[in-house]
C-alpha distance (Angstrom), angle and dihedral (degrees) to the residues before:
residue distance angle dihedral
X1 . . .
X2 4.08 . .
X3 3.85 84.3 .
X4 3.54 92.3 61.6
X5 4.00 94.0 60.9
X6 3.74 81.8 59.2
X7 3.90 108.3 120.5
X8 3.82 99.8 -116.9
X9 4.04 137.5 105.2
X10 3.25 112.7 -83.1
X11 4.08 140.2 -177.9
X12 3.74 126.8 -135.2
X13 3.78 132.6 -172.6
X14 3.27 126.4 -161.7
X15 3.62 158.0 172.9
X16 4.67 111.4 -126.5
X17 3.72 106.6 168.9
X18 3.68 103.3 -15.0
X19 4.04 100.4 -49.4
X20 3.87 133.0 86.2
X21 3.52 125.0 -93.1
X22 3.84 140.2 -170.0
X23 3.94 131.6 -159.9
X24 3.10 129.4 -176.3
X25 3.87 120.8 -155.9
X26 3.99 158.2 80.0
X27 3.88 124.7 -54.9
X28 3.64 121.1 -119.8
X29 3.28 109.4 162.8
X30 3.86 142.4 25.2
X31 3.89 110.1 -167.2
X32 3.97 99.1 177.5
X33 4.01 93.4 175.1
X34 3.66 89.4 63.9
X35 3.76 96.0 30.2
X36 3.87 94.3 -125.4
X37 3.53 129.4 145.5
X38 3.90 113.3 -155.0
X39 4.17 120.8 -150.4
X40 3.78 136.5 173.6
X41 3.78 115.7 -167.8
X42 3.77 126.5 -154.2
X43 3.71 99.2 -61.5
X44 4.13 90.0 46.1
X45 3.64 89.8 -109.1
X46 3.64 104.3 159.8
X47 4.13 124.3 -132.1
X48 3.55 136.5 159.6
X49 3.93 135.6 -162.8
X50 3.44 132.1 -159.2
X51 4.17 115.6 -108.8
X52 3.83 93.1 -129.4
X53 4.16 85.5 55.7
X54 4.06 96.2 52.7
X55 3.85 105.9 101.7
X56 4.10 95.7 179.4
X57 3.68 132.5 -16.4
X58 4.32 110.6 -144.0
């Protein structure tokens, strides 16, 4: 998990009301008590995905 705080691109599948996703974008934060992983893309738009929904991370 500490590599994922790492400041590097980085691609995530996963599953957001029953279909597969993909985002593309930069780690900033890691909130393991509510089992979130926070992104920002190119444009620093913000998202975040649950842990139990991430299928692989490229």
């Amino acid at each position: 998990m500490k590599k994922l705080t790492e400041n590097r691109l980085v691609t995530i599948v996963y599953y957001s009301n029953g279909a597969i996703k993909t985002f593309k974008g930069r780690v900033y934060r890691l909130n393991l008590l509510e089992q979130i992983l926070s992104l920002k893309d190119d444009k620093q738009k913000s998202f975040s995905i649950r842990l139990s929904g991430i299928r692989h991370i490229y």
